[in-house]
C-alpha positions in Angstrom: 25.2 -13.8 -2.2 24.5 -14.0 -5.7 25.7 -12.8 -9.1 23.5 -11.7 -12.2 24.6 -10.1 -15.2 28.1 -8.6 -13.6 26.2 -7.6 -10.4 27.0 -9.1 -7.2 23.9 -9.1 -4.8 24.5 -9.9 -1.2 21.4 -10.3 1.3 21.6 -9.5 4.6 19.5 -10.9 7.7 19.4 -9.0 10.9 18.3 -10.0 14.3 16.8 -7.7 17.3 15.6 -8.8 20.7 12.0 -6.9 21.2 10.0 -6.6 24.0 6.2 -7.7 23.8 3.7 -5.9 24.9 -0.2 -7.0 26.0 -1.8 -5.0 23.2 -5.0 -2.5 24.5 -6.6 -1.8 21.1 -6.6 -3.4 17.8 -6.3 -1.3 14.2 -7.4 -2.2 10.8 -6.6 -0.5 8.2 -8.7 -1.1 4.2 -6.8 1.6 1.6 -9.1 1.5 -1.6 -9.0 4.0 -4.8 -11.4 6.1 -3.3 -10.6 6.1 0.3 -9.2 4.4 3.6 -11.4 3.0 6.3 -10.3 2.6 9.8 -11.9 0.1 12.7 -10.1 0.4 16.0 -11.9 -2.1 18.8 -11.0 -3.1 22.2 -9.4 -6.1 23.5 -13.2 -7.1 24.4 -14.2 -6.7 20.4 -15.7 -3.4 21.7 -15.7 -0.8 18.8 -13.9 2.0 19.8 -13.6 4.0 16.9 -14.6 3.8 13.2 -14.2 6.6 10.3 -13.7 6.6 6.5 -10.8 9.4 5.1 -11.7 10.7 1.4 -9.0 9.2 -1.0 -9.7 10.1 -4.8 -5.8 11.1 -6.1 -5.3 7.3 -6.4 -8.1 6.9 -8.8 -7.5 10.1 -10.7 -4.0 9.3 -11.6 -4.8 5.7 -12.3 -7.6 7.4 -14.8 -4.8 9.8 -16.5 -2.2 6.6 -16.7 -4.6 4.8 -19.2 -6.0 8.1 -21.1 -2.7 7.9 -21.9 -1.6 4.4 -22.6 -4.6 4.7 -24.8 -3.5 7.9 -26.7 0.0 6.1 -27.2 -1.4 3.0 -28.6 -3.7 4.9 -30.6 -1.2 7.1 -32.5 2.3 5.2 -31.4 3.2 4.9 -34.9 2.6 8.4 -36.6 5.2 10.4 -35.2 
């Protein structure tokens, strides 16, 4: 528990009991801007499955965020 700037903060920890299980396959994930790869192999290291999904919003907004910083740097003092 903590207390910063008339807030009291309290952390909490919890515990739970899983069961493991003897995995089959194995997943990786890579998200980039422009898309996200998947690889999905075997317990062998046999490739099972591998595709690419089209991503381009990420990129596109990221694009519009510093048109506009730019804009607002630019005339930030004319209003």
């Amino acid at each position: 528990m903590s207390y910063r700037e008339d807030t009291t903060w309290i952390y909490l920890t919890f515990e739970k009991e899983v069961e493991l299980k003897n995995p089959t396959t194995i997943m990786g994930v890579d998200i980039n801007f422009n898309n996200v790869t998947y690889t999905i192999i075997d317990a062998n290291g046999k490739l099972v499955s591998m595709g690419v999904l089209p991503f381009s919003e990420l990129k596109r907004a990221l694009t519009r965020k510093i048109i506009a910083e730019k804009i607002q740097r630019k005339y930030s003092k004319k209003w």
